[in-house]
C-alpha positions as CSV (number, residue, x, y, z in Angstrom):
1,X,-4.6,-9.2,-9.3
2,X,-8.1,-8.7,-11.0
3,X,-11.0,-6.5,-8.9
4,X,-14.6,-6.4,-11.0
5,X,-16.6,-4.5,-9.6
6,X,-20.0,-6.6,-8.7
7,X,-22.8,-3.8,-8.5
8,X,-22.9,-0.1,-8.0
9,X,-22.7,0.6,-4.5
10,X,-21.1,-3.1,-3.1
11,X,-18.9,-5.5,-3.3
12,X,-15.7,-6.9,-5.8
13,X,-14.9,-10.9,-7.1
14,X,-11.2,-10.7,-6.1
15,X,-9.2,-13.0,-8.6
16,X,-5.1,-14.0,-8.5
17,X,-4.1,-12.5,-5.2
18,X,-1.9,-15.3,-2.7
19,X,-4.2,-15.4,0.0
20,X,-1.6,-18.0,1.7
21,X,0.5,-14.9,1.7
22,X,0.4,-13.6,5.5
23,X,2.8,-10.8,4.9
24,X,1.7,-7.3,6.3
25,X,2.1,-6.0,2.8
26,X,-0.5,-8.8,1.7
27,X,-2.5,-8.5,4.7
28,X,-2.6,-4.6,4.0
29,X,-3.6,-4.8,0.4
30,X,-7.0,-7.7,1.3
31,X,-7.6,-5.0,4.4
32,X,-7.8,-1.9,1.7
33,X,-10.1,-4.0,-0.8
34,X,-12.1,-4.6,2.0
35,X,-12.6,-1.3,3.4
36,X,-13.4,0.2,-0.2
37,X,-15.7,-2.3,-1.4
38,X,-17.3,-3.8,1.8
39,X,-17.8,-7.0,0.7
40,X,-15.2,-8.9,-1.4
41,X,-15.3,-12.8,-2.8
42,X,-12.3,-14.6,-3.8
43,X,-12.5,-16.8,-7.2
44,X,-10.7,-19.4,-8.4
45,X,-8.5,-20.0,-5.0
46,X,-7.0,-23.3,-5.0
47,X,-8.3,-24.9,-1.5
């Protein structure tokens, strides 16, 4: 899993993490991005 940083204060771009993974462990790790960085964007999910 890749996390860049998108500006001082505010959101990451999110790259190679299994978001069709619904495991708690999975869930847990999205939950904790999202909490420290507000605002995340996933990249280069297949759809």
């Amino acid at each position: 899993m890749e996390v860049k940083l998108l500006s001082g204060a505010l959101g990451a771009e999110i790259k190679g993490i299994d978001l069709t993974d619904v495991s708690d462990k999975n869930f847990k790790k999205i939950n904790d991005l999202l909490l420290e960085y507000k605002v995340i964007f996933f990249r280069d999910h297949p759809q």
